[in-house]
Structure formats: structure tokens, C-alpha cells
mmCIF file as gemmi writes it, N, C-alpha and C atoms, coordinates in Angstrom:
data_model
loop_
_atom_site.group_PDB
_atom_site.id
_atom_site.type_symbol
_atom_site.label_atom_id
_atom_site.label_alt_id
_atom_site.label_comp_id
_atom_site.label_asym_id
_atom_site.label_entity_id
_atom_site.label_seq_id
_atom_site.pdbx_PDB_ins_code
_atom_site.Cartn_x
_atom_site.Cartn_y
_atom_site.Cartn_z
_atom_site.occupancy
_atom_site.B_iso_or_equiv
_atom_site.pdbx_formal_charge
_atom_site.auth_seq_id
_atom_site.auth_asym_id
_atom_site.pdbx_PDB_model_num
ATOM 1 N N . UNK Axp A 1 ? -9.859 -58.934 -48.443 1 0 ? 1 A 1
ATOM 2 C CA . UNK Axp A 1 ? -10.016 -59.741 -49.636 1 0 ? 1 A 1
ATOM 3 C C . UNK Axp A 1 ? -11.301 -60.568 -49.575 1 0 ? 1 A 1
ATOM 4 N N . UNK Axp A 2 ? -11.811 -61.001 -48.291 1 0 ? 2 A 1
ATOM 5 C CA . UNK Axp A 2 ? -12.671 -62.222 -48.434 1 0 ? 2 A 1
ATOM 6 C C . UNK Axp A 2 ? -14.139 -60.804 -48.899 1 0 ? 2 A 1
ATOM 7 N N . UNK Axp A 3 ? -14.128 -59.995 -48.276 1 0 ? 3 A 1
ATOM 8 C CA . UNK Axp A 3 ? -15.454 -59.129 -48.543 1 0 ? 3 A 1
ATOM 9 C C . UNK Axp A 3 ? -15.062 -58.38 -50.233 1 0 ? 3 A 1
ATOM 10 N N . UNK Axp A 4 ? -14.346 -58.33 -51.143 1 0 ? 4 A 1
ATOM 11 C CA . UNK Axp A 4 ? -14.379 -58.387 -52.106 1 0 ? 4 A 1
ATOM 12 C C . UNK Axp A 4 ? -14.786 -59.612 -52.873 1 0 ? 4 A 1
ATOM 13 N N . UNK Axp A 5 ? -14.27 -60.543 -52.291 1 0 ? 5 A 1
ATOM 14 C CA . UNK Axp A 5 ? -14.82 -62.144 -53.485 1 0 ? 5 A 1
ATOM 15 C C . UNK Axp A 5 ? -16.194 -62.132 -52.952 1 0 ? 5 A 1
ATOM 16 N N . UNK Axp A 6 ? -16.664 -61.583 -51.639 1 0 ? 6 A 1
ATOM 17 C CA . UNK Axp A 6 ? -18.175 -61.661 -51.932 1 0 ? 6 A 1
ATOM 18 C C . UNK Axp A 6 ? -18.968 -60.943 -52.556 1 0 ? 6 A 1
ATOM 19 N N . UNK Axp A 7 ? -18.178 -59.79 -52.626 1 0 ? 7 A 1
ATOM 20 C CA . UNK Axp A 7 ? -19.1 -59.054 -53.641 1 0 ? 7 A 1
ATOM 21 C C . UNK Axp A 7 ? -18.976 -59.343 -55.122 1 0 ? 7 A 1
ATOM 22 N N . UNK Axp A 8 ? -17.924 -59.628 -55.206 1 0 ? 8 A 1
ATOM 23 C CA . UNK Axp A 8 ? -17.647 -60.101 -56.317 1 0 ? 8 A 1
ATOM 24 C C . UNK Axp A 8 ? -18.529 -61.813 -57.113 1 0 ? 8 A 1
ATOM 25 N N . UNK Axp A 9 ? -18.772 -62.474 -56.254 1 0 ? 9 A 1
ATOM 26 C CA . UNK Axp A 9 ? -19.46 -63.493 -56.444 1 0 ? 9 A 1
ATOM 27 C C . UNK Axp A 9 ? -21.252 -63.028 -56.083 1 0 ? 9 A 1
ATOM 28 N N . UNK Axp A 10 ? -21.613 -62.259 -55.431 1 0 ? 10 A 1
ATOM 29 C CA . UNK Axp A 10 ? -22.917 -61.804 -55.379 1 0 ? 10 A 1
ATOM 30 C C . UNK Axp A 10 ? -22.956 -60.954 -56.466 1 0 ? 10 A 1
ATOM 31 N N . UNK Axp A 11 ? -22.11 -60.722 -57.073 1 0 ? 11 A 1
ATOM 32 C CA . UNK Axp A 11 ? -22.15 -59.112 -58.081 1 0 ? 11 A 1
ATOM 33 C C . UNK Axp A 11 ? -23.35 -57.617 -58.059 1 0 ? 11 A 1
ATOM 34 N N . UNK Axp A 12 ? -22.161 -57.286 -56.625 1 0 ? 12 A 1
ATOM 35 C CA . UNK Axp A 12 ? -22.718 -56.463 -55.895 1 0 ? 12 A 1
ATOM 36 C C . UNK Axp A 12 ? -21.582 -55.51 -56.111 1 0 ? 12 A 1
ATOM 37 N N . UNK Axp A 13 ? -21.899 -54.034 -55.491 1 0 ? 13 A 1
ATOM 38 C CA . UNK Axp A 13 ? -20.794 -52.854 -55.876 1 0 ? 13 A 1
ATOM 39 C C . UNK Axp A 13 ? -20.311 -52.461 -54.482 1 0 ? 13 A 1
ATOM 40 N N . UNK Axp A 14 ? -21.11 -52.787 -53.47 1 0 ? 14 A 1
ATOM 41 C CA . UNK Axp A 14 ? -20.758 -52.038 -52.217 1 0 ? 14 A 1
ATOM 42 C C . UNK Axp A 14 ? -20.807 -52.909 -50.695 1 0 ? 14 A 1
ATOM 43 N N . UNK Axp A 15 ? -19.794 -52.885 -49.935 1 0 ? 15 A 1
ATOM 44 C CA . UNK Axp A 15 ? -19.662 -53.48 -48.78 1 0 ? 15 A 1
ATOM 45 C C . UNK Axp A 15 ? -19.488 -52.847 -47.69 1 0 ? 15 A 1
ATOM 46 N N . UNK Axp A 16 ? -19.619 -53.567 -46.537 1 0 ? 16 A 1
ATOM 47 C CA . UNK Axp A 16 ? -18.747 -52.716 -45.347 1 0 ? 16 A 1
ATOM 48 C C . UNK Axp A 16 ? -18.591 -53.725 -44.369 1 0 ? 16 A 1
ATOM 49 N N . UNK Axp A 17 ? -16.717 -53.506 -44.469 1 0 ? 17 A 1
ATOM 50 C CA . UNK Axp A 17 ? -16.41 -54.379 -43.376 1 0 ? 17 A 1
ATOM 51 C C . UNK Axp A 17 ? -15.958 -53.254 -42.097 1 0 ? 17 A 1
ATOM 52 N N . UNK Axp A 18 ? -16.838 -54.412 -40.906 1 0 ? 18 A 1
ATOM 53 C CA . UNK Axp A 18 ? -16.821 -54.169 -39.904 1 0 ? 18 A 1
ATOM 54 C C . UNK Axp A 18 ? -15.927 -54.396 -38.747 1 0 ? 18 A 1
ATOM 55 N N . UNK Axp A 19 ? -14.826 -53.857 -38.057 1 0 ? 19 A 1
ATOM 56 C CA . UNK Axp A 19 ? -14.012 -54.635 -36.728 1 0 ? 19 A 1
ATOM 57 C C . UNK Axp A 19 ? -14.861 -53.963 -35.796 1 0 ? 19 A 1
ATOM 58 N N . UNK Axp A 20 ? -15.05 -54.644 -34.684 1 0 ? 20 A 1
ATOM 59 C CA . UNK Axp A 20 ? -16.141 -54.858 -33.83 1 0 ? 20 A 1
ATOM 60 C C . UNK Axp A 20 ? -14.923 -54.581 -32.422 1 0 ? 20 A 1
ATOM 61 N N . UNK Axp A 21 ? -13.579 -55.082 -32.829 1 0 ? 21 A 1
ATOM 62 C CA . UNK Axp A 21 ? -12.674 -54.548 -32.247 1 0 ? 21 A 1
ATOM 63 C C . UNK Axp A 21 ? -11.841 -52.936 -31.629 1 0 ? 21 A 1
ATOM 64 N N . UNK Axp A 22 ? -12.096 -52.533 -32.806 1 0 ? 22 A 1
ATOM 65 C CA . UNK Axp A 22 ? -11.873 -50.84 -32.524 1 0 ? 22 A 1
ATOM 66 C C . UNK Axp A 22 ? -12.518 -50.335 -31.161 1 0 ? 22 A 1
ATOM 67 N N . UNK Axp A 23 ? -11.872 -48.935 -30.895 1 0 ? 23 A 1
ATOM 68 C CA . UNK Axp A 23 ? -12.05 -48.349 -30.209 1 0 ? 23 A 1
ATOM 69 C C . UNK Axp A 23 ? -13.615 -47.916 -30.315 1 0 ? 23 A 1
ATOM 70 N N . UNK Axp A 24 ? -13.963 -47.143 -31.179 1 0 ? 24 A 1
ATOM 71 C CA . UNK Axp A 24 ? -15.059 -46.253 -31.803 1 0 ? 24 A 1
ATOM 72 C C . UNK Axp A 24 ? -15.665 -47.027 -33.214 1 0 ? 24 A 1
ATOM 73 N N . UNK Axp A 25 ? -16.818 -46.947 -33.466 1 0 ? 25 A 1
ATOM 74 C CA . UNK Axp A 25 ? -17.33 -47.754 -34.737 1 0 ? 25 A 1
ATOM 75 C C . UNK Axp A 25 ? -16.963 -47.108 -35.915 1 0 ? 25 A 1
ATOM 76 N N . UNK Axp A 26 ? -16.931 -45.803 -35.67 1 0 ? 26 A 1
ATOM 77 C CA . UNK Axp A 26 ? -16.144 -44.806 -36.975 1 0 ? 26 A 1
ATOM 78 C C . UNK Axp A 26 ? -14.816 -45.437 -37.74 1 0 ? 26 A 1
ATOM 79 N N . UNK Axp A 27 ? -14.013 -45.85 -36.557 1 0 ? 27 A 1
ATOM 80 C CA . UNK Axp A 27 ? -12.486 -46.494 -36.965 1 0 ? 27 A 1
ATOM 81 C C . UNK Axp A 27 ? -12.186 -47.548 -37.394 1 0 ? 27 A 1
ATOM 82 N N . UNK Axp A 28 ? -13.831 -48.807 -36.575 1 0 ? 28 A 1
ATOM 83 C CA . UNK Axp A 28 ? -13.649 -49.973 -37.244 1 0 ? 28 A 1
ATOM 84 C C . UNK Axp A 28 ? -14.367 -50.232 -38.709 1 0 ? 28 A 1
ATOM 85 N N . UNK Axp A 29 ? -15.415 -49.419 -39.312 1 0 ? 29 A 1
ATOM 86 C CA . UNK Axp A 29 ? -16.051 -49.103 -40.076 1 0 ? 29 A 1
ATOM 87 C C . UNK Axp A 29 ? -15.388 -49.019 -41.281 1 0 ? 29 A 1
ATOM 88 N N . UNK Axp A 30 ? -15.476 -49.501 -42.305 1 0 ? 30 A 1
ATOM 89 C CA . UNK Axp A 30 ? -14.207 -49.578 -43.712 1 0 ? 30 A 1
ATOM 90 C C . UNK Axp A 30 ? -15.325 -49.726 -44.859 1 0 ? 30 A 1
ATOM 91 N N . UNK Axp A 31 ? -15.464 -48.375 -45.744 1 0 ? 31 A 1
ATOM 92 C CA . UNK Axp A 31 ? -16.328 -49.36 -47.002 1 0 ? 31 A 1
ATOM 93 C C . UNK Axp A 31 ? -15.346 -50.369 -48.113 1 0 ? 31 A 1
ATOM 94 N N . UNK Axp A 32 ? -15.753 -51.168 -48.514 1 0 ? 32 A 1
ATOM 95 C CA . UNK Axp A 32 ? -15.358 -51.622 -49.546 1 0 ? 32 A 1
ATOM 96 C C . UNK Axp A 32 ? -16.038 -51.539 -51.318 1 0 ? 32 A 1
ATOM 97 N N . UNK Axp A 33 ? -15.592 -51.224 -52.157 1 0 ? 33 A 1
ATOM 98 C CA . UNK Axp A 33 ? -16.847 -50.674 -53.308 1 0 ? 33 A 1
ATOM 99 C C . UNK Axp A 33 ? -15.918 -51.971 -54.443 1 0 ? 33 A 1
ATOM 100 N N . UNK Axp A 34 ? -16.485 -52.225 -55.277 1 0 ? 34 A 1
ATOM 101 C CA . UNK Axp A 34 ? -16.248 -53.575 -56.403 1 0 ? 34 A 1
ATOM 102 C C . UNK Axp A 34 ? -16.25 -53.011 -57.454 1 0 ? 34 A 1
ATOM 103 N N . UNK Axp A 35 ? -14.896 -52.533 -57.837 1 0 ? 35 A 1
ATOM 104 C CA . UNK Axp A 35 ? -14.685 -52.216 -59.129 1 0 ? 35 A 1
ATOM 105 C C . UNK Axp A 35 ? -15.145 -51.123 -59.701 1 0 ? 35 A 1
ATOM 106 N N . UNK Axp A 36 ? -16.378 -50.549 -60.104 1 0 ? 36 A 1
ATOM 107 C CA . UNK Axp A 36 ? -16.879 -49.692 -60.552 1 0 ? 36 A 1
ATOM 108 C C . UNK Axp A 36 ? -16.317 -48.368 -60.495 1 0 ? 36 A 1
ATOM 109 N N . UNK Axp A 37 ? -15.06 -47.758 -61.622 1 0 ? 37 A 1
ATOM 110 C CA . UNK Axp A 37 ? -14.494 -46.935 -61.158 1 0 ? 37 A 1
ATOM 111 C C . UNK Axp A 37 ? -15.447 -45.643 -61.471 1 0 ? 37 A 1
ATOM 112 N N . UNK Axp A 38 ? -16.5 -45.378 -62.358 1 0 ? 38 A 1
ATOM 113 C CA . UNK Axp A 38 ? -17.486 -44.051 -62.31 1 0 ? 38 A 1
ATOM 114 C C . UNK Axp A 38 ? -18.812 -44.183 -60.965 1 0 ? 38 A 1
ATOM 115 N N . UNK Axp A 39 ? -18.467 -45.577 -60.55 1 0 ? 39 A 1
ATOM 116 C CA . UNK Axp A 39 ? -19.109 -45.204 -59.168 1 0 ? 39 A 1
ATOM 117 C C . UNK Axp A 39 ? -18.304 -44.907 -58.21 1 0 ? 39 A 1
ATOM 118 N N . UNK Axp A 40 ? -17.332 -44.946 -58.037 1 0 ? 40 A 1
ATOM 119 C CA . UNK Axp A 40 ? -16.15 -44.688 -57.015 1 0 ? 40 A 1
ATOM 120 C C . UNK Axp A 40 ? -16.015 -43.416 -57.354 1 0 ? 40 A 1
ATOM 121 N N . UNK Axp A 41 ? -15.818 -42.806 -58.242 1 0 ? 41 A 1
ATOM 122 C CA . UNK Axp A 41 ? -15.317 -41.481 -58.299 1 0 ? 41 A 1
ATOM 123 C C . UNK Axp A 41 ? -16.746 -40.486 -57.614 1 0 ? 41 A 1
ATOM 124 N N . UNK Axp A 42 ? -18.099 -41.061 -58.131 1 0 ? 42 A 1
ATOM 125 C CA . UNK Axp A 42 ? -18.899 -40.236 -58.008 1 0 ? 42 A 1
ATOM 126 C C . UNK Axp A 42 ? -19.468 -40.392 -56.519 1 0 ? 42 A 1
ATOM 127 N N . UNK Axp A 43 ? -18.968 -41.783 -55.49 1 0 ? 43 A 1
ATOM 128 C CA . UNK Axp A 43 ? -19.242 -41.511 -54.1 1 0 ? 43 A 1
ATOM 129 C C . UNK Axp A 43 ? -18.258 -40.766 -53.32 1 0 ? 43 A 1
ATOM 130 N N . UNK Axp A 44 ? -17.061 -40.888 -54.213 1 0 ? 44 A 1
ATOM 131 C CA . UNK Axp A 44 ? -15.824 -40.27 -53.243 1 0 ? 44 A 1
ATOM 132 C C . UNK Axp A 44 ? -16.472 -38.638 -53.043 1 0 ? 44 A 1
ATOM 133 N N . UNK Axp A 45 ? -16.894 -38.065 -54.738 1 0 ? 45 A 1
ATOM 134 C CA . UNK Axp A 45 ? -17.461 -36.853 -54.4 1 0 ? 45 A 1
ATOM 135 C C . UNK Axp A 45 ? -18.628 -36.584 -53.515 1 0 ? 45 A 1
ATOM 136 N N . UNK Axp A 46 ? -19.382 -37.079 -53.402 1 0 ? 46 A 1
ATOM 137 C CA . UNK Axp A 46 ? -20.351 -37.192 -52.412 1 0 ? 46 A 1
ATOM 138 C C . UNK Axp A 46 ? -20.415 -37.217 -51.2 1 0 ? 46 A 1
ATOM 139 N N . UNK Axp A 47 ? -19.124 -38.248 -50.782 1 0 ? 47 A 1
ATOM 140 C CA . UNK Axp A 47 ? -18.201 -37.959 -49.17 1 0 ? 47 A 1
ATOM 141 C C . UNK Axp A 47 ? -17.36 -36.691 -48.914 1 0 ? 47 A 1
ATOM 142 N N . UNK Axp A 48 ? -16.582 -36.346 -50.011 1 0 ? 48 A 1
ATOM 143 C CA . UNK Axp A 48 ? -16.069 -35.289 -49.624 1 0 ? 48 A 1
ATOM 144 C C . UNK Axp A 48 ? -16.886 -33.625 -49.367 1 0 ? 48 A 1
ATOM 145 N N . UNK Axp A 49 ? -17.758 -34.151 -50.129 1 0 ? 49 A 1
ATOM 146 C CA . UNK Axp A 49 ? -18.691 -32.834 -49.935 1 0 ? 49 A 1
ATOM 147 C C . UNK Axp A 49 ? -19.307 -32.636 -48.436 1 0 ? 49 A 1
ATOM 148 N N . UNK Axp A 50 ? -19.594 -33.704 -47.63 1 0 ? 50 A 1
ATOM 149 C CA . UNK Axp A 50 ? -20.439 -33.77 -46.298 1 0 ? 50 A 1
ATOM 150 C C . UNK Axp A 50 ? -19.216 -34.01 -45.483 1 0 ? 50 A 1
């Protein structure tokens, strides 16, 4: 939640929260995206392709 109200107060579309905790950086690695559901759809395609 707190890395959404920042994007949300920067009015920004894209985040990434980090746990520094995990095993591997892959696992602690999380994007967060702000709302934009024709940008969400069009990165999800973009990930799933690679």
C-alpha cells in the first residue's frame, strides 16, 4: 500500500517494491503499476511474450 500512495501522490504509473530479504532478487522483486488499466494490459503482454 505505502508504494501505491506514492505513486499515487507523485502521479506516476510504475513501481518496484523491493525485499532485500528474499532468498534470490527475482522473488523479492514485485512490480507495482497505478491504475492504468490499457497500460497494464499492454505490459502484461509484453511479459508474457519474453
Amino acid at each position: 500500500m505505502q508504494v501505491l500512495t506514492y505513486l499515487r501522490l507523485l502521479n506516476l504509473l510504475l513501481g518496484l517494491l523491493i525485499n532485500f530479504g528474499a532468498a534470490t532478487f527475482k522473488e523479492g522483486c514485485k512490480r507495482i503499476v497505478n491504475g492504468k488499466q490499457d497500460f497494464v494490459s499492454s505490459c502484461l503482454r509484453v511479459n508474457q511474450l519474453g
